[in-house]
C-alpha positions as a Markdown table, in Angstrom:
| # | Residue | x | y | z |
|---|---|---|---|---|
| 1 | Unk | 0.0 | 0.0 | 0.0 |
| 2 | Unk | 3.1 | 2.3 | 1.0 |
| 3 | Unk | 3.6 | 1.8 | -2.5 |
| 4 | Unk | 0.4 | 3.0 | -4.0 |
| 5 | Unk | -0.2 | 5.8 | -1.4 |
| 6 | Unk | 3.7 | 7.5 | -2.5 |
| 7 | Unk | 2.8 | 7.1 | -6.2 |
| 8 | Unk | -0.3 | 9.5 | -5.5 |
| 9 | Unk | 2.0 | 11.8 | -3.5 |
| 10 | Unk | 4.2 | 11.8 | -6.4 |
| 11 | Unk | 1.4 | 12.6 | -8.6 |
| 12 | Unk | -0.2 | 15.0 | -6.3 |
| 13 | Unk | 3.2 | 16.9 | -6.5 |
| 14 | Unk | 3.2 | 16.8 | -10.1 |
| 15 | Unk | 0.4 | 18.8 | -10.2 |
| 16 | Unk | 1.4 | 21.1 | -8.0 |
| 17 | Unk | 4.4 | 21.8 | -9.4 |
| 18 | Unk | 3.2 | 21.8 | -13.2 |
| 19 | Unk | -0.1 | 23.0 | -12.6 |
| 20 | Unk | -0.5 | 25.3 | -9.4 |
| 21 | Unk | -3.0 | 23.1 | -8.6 |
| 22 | Unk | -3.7 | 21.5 | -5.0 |
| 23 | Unk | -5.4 | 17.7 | -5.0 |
| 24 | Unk | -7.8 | 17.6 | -3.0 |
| 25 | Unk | -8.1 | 13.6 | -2.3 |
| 26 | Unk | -5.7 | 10.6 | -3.2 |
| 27 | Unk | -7.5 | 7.8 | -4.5 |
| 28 | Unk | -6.9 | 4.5 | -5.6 |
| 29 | Unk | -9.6 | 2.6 | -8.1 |
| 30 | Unk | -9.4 | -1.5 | -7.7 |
| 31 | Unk | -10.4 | -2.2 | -11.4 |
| 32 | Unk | -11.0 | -5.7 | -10.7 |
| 33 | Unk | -13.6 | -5.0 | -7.6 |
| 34 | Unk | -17.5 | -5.2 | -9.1 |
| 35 | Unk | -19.1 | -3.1 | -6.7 |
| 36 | Unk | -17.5 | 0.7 | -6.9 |
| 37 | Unk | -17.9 | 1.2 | -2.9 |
| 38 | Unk | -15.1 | -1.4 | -3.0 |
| 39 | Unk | -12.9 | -0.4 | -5.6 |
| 40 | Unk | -12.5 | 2.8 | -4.1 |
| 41 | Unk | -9.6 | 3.7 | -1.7 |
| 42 | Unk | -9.0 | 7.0 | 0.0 |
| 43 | Unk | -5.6 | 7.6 | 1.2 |
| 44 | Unk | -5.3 | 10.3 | 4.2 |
| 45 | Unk | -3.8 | 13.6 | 2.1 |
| 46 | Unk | -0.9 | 14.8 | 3.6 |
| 47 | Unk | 0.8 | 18.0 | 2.3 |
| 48 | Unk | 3.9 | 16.9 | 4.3 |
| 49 | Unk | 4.2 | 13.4 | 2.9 |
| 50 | Unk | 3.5 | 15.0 | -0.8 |
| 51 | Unk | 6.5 | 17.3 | 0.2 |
| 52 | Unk | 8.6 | 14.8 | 1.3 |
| 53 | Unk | 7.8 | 12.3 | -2.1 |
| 54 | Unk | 8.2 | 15.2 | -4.5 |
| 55 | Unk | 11.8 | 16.6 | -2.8 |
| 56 | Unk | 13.1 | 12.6 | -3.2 |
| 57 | Unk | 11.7 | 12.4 | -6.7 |
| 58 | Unk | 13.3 | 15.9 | -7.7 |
| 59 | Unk | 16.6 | 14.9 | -6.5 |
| 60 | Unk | 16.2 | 12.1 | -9.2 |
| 61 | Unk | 15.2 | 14.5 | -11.0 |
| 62 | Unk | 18.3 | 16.2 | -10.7 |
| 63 | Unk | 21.0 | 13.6 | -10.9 |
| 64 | Unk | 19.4 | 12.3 | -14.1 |
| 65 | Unk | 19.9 | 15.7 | -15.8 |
| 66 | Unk | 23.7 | 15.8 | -14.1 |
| 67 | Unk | 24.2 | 12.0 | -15.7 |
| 68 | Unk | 24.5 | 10.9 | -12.2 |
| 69 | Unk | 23.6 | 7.3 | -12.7 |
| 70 | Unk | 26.3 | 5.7 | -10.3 |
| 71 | Unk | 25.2 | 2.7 | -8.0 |
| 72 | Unk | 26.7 | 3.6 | -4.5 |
| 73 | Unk | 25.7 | 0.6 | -2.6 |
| 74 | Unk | 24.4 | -3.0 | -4.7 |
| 75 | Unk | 20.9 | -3.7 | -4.0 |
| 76 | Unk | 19.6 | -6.9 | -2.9 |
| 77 | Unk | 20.4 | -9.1 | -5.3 |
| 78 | Unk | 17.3 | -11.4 | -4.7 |
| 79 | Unk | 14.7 | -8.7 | -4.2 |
| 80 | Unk | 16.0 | -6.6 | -6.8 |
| 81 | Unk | 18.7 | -7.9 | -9.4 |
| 82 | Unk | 17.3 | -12.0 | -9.5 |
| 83 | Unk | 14.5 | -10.5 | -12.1 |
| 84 | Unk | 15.8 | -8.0 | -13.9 |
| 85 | Unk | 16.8 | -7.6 | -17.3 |
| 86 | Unk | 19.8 | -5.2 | -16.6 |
| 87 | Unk | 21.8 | -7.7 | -14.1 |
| 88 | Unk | 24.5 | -8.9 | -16.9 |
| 89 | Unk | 24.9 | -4.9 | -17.7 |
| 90 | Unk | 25.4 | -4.6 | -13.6 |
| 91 | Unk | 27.2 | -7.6 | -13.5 |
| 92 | Unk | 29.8 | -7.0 | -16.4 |
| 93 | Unk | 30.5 | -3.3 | -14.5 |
| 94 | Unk | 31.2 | -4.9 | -10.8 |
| 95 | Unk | 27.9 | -3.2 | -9.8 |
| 96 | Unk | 26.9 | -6.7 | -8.5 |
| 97 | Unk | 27.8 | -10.2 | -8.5 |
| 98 | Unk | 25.8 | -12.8 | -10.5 |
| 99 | Unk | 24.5 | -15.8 | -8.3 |
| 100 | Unk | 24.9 | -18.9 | -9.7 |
| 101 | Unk | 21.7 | -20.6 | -10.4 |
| 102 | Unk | 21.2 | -24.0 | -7.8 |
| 103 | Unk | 19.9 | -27.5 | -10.1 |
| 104 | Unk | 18.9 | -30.7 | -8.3 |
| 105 | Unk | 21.5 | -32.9 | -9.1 |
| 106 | Unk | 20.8 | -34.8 | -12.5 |
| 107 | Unk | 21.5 | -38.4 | -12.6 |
| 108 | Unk | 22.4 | -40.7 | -15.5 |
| 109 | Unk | 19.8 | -44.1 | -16.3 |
């Protein structure tokens, strides 16, 4: 949900900062609920988290423009590197260290 709630803080900060406009709710829509009294969730708007969310997504912001794009500490390679498509880039520049894939132990008929 943390998830969900800073997207819409992200958002909401978007259009603050594009727009000079305030939101006045954060809302997520379930698309997969039937009834809309279900599908509907209201987060609790808080100027201070939408603050907080939009100075973390401007310093992104900002290193992107710099062509700051350094990896200062590995992430975790099972949570994060396991899946991902750019792991042999990673790999191949010492960003992180490929784990060696574990197979039951084949045996010959």
């Amino acid at each position: 949900m943390k998830r969900y709630f800073n997207q819409l803080c992200l958002y909401a900060h978007i259009l603050k900062e594009r727009y000079g406009r305030t939101a006045e709710r954060l809302y997520v829509y379930w698309t997969s609920e039937e009834k809309r009294a279900n599908a509907l969730m209201e987060f609790d708007y808080s100027e201070e988290q939408i603050d907080k969310i939009g100075s973390h997504f401007d310093k992104i912001v900002q290193k992107i423009r710099e062509k700051r794009f350094g990896v200062d500490k590995a992430p975790n390679y099972e949570k994060t590197c396991r899946e991902c498509d750019f792991r042999y880039y990673c790999a191949s520049n010492s960003i992180i260290e490929l784990k060696k894939l574990k197979y039951p132990d084949r045996q010959s008929n």
